[in-house]
PAMIVO-410682 format. One record per residue (C-alpha): residue number from 1; residue in one letter; x, y, z. Coordinates in pm, 1 decimal, padded with zeros to 6 digits. Layout:
BEGIN
KEMAR pos code       c1       c2       c3
KEMAR NUM    a        X        Y        Z
...
***
This chain:
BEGIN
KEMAR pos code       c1       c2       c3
KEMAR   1    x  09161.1  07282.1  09830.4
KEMAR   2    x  09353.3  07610.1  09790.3
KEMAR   3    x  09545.8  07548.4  10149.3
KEMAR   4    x  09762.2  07289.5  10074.7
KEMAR   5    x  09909.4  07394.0  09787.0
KEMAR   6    x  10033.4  07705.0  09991.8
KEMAR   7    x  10394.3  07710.0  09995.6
KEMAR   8    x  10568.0  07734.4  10312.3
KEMAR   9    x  10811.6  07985.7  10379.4
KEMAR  10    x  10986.7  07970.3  10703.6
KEMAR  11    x  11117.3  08316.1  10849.5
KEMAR  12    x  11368.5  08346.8  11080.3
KEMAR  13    x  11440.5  08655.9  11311.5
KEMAR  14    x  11056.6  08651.5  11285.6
KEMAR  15    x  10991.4  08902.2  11570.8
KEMAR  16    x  11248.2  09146.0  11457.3
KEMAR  17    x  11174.1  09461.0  11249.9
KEMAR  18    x  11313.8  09268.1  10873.9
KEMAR  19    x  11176.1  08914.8  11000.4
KEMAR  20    x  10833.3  09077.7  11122.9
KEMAR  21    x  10796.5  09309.8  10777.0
KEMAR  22    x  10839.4  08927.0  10599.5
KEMAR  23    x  10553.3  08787.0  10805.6
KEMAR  24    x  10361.7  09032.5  10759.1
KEMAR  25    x  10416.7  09064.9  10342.5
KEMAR  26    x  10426.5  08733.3  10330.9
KEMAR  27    x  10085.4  08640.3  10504.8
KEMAR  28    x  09904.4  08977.9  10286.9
KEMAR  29    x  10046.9  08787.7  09983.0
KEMAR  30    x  09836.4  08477.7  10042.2
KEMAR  31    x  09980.6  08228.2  09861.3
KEMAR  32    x  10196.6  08096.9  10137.0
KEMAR  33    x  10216.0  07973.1  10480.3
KEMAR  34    x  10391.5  08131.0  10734.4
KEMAR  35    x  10647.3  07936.8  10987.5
KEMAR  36    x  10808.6  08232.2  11208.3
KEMAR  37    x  11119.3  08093.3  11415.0
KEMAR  38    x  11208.9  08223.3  11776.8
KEMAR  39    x  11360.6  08116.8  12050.2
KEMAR  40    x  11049.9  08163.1  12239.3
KEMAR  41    x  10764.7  08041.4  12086.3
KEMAR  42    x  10551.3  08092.7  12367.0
KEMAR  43    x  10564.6  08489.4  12406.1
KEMAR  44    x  10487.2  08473.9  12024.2
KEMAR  45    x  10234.8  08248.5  11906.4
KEMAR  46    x  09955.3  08383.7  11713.6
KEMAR  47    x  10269.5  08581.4  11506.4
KEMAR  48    x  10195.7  08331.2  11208.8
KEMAR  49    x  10063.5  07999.4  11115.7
KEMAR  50    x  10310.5  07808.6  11260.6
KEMAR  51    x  10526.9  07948.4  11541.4
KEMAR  52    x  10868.2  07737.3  11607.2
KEMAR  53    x  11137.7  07732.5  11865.5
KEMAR  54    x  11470.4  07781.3  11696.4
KEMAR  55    x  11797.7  07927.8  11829.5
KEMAR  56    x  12045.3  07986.2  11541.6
KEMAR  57    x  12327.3  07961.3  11804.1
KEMAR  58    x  12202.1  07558.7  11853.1
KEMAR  59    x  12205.0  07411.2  11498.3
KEMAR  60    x  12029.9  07104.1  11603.8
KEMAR  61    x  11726.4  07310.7  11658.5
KEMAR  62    x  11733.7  07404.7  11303.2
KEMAR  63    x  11642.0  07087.0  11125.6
KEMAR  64    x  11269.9  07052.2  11240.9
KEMAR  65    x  11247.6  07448.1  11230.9
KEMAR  66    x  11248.1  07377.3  10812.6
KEMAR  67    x  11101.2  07060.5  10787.9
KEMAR  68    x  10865.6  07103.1  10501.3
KEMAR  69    x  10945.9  07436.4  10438.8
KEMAR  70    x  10988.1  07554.3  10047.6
KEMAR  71    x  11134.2  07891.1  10113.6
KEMAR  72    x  11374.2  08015.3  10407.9
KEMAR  73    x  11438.0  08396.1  10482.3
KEMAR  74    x  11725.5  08441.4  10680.9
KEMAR  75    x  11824.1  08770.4  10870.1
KEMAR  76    x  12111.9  08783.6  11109.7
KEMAR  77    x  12114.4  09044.1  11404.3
KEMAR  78    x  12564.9  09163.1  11414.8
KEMAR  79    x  12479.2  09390.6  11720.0
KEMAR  80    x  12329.7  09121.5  11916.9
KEMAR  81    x  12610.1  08998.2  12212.4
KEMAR  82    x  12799.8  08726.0  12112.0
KEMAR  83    x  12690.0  08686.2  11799.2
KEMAR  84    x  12930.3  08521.9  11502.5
KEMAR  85    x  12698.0  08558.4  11165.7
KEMAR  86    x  12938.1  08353.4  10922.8
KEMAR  87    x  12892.5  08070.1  11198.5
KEMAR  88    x  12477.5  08161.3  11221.8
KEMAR  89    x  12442.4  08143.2  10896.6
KEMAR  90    x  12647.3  07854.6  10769.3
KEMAR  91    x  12426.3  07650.0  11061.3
KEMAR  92    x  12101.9  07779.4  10867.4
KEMAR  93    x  12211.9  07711.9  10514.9
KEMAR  94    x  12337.9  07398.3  10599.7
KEMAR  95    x  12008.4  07300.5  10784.2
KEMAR  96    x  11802.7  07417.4  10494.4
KEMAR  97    x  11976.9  07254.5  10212.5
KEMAR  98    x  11933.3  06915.4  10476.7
KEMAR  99    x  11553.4  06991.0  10476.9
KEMAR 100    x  11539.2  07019.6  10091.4
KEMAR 101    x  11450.3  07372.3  10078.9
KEMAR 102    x  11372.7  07525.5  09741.3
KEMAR 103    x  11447.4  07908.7  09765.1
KEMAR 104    x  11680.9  08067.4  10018.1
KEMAR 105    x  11658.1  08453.8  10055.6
KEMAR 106    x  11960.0  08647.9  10236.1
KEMAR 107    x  11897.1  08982.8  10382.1
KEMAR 108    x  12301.6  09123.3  10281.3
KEMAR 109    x  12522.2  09443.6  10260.4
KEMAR 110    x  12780.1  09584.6  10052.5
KEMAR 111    x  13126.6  09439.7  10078.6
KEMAR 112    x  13303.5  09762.1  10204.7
KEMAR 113    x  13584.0  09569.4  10223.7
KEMAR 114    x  13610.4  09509.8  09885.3
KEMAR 115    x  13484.0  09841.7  09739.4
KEMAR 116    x  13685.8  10036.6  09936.0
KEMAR 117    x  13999.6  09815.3  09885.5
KEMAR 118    x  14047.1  09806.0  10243.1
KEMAR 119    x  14010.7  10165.6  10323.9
KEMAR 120    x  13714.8  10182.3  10524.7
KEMAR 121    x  13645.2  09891.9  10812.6
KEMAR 122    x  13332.4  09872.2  10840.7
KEMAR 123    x  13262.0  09479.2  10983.7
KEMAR 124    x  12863.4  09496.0  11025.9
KEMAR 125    x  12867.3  09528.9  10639.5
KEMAR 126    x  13154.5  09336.2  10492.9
KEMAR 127    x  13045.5  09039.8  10733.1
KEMAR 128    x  12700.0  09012.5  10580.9
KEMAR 129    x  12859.7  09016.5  10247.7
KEMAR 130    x  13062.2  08755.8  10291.5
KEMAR 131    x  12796.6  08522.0  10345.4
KEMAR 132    x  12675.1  08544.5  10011.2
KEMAR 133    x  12923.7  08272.1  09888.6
KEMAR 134    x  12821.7  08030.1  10119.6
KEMAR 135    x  12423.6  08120.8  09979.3
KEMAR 136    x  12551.7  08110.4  09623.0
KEMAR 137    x  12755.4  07768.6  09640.4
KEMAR 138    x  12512.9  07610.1  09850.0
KEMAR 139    x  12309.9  07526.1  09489.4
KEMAR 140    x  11970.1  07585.2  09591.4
KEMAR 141    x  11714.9  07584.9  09297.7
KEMAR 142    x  11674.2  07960.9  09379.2
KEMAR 143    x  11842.5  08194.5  09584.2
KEMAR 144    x  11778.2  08572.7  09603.7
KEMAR 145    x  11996.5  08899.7  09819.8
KEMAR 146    x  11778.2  09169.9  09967.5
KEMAR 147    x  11995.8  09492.8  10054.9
KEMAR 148    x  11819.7  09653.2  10398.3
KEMAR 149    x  11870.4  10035.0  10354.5
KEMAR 150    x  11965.0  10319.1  10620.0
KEMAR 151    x  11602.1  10287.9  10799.3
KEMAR 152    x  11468.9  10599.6  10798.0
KEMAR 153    x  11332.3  10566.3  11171.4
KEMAR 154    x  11681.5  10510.7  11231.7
KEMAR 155    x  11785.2  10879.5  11098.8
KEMAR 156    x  11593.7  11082.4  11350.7
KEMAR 157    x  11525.5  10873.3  11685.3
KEMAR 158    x  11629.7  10992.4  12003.6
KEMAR 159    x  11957.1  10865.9  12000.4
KEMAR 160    x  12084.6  11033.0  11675.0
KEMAR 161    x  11934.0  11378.1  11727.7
KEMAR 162    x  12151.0  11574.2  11980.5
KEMAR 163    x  12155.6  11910.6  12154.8
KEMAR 164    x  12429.7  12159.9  11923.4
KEMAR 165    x  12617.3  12409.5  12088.4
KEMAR 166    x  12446.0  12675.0  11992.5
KEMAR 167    x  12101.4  12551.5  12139.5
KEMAR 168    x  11944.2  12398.3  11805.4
KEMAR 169    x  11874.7  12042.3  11800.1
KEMAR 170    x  12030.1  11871.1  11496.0
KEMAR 171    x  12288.6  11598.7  11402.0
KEMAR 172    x  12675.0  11613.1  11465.4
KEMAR 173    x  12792.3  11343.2  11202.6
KEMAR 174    x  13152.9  11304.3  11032.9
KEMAR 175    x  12981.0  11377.4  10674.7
KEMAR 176    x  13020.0  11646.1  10408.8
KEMAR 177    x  12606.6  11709.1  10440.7
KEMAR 178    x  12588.2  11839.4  10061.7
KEMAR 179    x  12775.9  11475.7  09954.6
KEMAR 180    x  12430.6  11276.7  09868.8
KEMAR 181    x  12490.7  10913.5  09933.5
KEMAR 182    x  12267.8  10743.8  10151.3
KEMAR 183    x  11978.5  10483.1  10031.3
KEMAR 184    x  11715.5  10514.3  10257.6
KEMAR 185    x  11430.8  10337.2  10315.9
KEMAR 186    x  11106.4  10211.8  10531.2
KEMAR 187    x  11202.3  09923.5  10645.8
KEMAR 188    x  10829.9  09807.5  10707.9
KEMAR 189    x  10844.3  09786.0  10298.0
KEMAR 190    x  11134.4  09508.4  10282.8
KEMAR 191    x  10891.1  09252.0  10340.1
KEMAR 192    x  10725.1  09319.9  10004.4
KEMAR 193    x  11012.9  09272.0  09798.9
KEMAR 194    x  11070.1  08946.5  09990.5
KEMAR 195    x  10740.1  08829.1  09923.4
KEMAR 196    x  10776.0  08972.9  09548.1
KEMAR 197    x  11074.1  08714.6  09542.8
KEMAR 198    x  10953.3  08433.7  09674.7
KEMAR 199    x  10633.5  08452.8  09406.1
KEMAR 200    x  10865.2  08534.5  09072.9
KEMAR 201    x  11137.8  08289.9  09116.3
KEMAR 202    x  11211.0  08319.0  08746.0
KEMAR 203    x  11287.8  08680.5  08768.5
KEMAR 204    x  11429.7  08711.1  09133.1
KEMAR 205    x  11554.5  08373.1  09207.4
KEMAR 206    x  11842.6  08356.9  09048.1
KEMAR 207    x  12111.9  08500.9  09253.7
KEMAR 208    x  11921.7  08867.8  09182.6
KEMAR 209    x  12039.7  09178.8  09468.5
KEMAR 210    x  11709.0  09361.0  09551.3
KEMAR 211    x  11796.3  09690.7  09733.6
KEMAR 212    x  11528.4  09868.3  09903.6
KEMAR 213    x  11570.1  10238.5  09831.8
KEMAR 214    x  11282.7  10441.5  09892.3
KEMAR 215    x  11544.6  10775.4  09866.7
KEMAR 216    x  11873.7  10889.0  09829.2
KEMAR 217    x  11980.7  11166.7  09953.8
KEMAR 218    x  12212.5  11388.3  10110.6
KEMAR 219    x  12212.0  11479.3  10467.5
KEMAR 220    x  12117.1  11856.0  10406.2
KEMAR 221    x  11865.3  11742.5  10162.1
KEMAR 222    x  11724.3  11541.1  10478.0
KEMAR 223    x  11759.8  11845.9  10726.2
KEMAR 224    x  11599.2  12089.0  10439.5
KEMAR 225    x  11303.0  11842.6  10417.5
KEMAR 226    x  11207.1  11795.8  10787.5
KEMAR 227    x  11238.8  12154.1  10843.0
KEMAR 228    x  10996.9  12239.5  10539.5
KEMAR 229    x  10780.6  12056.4  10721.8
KEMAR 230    x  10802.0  12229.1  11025.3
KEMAR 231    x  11111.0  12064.9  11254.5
KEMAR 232    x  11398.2  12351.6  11358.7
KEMAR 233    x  11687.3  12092.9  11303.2
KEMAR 234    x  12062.3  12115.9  11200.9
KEMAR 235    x  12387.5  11993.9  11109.2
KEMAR 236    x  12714.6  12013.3  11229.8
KEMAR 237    x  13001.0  11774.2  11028.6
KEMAR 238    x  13270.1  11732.2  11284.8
KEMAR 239    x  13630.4  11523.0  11278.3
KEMAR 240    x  13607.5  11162.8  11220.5
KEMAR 241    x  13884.9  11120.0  11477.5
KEMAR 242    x  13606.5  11309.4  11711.8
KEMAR 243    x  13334.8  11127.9  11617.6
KEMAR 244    x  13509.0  10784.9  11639.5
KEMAR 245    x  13660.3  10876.6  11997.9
KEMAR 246    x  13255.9  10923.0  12109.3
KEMAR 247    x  13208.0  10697.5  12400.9
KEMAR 248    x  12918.9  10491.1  12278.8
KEMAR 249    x  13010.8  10109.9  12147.7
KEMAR 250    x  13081.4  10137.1  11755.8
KEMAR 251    x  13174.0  10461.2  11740.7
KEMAR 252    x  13487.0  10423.2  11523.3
KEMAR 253    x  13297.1  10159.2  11316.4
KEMAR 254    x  12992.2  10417.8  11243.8
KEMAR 255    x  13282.5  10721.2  11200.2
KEMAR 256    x  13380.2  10445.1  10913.7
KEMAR 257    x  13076.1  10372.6  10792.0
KEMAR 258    x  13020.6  10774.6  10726.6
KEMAR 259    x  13391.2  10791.5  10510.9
KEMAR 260    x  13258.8  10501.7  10327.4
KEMAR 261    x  12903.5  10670.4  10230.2
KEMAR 262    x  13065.4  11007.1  10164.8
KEMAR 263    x  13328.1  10763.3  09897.7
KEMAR 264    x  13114.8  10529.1  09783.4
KEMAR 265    x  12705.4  10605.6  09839.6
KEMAR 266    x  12558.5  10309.8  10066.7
KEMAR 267    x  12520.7  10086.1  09822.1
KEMAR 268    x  12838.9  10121.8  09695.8
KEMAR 269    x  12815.7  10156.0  09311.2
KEMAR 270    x  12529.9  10266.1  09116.4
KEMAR 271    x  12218.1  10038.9  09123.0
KEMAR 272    x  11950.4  10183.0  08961.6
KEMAR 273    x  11901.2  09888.5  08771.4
KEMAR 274    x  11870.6  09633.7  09087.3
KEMAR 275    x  11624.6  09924.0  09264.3
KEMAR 276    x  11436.3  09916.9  08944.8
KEMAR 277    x  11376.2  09536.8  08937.1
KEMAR 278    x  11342.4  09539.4  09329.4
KEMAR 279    x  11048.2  09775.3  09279.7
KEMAR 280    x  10886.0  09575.2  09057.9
KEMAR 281    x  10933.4  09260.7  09242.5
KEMAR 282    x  10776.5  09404.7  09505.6
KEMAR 283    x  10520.9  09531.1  09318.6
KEMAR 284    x  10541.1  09862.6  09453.2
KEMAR 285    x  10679.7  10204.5  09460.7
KEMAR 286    x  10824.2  10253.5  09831.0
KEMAR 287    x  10775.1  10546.3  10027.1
KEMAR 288    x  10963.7  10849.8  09980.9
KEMAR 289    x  11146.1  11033.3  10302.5
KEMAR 290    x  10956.8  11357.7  10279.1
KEMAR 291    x  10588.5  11107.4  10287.7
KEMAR 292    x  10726.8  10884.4  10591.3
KEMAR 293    x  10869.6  11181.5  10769.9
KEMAR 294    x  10497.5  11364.6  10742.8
KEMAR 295    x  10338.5  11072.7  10917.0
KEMAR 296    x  10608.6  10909.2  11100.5
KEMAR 297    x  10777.7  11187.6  11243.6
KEMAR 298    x  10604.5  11525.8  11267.2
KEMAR 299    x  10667.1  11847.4  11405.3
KEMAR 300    x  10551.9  12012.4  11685.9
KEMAR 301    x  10225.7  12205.1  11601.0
KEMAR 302    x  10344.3  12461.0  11861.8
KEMAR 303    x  10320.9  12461.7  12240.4
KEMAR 304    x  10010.7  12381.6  12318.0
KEMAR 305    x  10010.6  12061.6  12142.1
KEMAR 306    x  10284.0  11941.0  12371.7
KEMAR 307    x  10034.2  11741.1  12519.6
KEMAR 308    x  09971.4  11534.9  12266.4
***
């Protein structure tokens, strides 16, 4: 009797890291059915209880993907080639308000743009936040903003750590390390505040911005805490002009992105109040850096353990 009166919440980006943490928060929750959209269904099935093609770059294939659906969660991927998110996710609003969806949940950023009064460029943010108008006007019943953090897998893989000069092993970043402004966070733990959402309309429904911030902190902070634990790590804050002239693709974006922190804090103004009622959306104090770095990333025991 109690399965059909689950509530079905369609996610998209369902294999991704935000879309995946959804699934999985959504499907613990157990008071909804999960619809995960991909473009191939057939690599993922078994992923939820209903697995659907869906391409958000073909909008025609949007309109069965939410049939029946009461809830959407939408996640965009701006790195991915080609990509235009305004045009993504006007497609998927559009589609959802067609299929009579109920609640519409947007996984946003900060406007830099706007904060900064055009000081700092930093597109991958400002683009995100510009879709929030097209969420708000759309006039769904409910509509709710989840803020994705700096992921904290994301501050010491492989391709942020570099050798130093002087031998040590560390981060090179265009960032005053004792300025503490970034909101960190699993990202694993987003799904639970989506989840939270989606079951307390009435409190999160109603155009509500639900950060996850498991820390804040400053980038020495971060260095002082892996090394407590056992890591031999530093930091060197070199020239943005340096930084930004780095070969890799984004470079000068990221060199922005790091002016903007050091100004503004990654959230951009002080939200202690939307972390607060995130948290208790979600039902759930998330982890703290020094308790994800412990499991997630730990040292070295010493040589001999380089096996392992």
């Amino acid at each position: 009797m109690e399965r059909t009166n689950k509530k079905l919440i369609a996610v998209v980006g369902a294999t991704g890291l935000q879309g995946g943490a959804v699934v999985r928060a959504l499907q613990a929750n157990k008071q909804f059915k999960v619809r995960a959209l991909t473009r191939n269904p057939a690599k993922h099935s078994g992923l939820a209880d209903e697995v659907v093609q869906a391409d958000l770059n073909r909008p025609e294939t949007l309109t069965s993907a939410f049939e029946g659906a009461h809830g959407v969660f939408l996640v965009t991927n701006f790195w991915e080639e080609g990509t235009d998110e305004a045009k993504q996710a006007t497609a998927v609003v559009r589609a959802a308000k067609d299929a009579g969806v109920k609640h519409f949940i947007w996984s946003t950023l900060p406007n830099v743009e706007a904060i900064s009064g055009g000081k700092f460029h930093v597109p991958h943010f400002t683009g995100k936040a510009k879709i929030d108008r097209i969420v708000r006007e759309a006039g769904f019943v409910n509509h709710t903003f989840v803020i994705a953090p700096t992921y904290y897998h994301g501050l010491v893989g492989a391709s942020v750590l570099h050798k130093q000069p002087d031998g040590s092993t560390g981060w090179a970043l265009p960032l005053d390390p004792t300025v503490r402004c970034l909101h960190m966070g699993d990202i694993t733990e987003l799904g639970s505040i989506v989840a939270g959402a989606f079951a307390h309309p009435d409190e999160a429904g109603n155009g509500e911005y639900l950060p996850l911030v498991g820390d804040f902190m400053s980038f020495s902070e971060i260095v002082s805490t892996l090394n407590q634990q056992g890591h031999k790590f530093s930091f060197k804050q070199v020239p943005k002009e340096v930084f930004a002239a780095a070969s890799f693709p984004g470079a000068a974006e990221l060199a922005d992105s790091f002016g903007y922190f050091q100004a503004y804090t990654y959230l951009g103004s002080d939200s202690r109040d939307q972390i607060a009622l995130a948290n208790k959306i979600a039902g759930q104090q998330p982890t703290k850096f020094s308790a994800w770095a412990q499991v997630n990333f730990p040292a070295p025991k010493n040589a001999r353990s380089g096996a392992r």
